[in-house]
N, C-alpha and C positions, 0 to 999 in steps of 0.2 A: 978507184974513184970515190969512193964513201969513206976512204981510211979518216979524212977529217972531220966527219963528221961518228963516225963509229969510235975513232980511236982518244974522243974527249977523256976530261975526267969524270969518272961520274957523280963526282962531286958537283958539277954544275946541272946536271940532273937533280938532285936527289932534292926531295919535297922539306920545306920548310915553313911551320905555318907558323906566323904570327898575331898577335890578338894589338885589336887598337880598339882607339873609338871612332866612331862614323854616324852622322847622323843625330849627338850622343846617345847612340847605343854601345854596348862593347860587343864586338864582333872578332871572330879570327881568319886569316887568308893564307890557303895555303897554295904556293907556288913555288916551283923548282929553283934553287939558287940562284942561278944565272940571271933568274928574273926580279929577284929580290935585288942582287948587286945594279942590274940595268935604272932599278928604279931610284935606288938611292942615289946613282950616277945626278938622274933627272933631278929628284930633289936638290941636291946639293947646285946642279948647274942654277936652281931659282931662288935660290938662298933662302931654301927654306928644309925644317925636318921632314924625316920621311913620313912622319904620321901627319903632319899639320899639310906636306902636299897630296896624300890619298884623300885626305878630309875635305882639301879644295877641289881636287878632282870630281870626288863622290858627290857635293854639292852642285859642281859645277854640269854634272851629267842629270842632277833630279832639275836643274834650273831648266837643262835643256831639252830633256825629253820624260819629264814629270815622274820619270822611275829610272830605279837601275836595275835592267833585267840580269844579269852577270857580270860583274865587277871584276870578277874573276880575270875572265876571257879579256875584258875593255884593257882590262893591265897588261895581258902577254901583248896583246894587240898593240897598245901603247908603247909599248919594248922597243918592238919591230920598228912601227912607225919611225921614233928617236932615233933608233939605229941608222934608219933606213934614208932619211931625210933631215933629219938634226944635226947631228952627233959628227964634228969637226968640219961643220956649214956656218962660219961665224956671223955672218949677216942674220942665217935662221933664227942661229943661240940668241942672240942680244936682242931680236924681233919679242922671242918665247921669253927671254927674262925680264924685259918691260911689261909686255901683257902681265907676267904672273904678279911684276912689281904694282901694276895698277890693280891689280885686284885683287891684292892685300891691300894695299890704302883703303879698298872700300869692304872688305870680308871682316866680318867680328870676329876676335879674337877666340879660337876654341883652345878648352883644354888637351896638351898630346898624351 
């Protein structure tokens, strides 16, 4: 029963941290591959880089709830979510790539 989920590679495990800016601060995030790949998935479906959509992400979490208690967690979470309810739902996708298109028109330009 578990061979699919035991017999992964464990290269979609293994921790990968990267450094961006946020907030601009420079910060680094480390999360398992799988979840690095999931997010650039997301980016790429909003036409935008992966640092410039965490950036609007991370903004868009201080707009909503005046902090970001684990950005960390909000990402695996976010993974699932896209997986779960996005991700080959086209009416969803084209819903999520307008919102992200309208709020670039109005987000100031950050450096990635």
């Amino acid at each position: 029963m578990c061979r699919i989920f035991a017999g992964q590679s464990p290269e979609n495990y293994e921790c990968v941290t990267r450094s961006l800016r946020l907030d601009g601060h420079s910060t680094s995030i480390r999360l398992e591959r799988a979840y690095w790949t999931i997010l650039e998935e997301i980016a790429e479906s909003q036409d935008m880089s992966l640092p410039r959509f965490l950036s609007l992400l991370h903004d868009e979490i201080l707009e909503l709830r005046g902090e970001v208690a684990n950005f960390t967690s909000l990402l695996r979470c976010a993974c699932l979510t896209y997986v779960s309810e996005v991700r080959g739902r086209e009416p969803v996708e084209v819903a999520l790539r307008a919102e992200a298109a309208a709020h670039l028109r109005h987000a100031p330009v950050a450096a990635e």
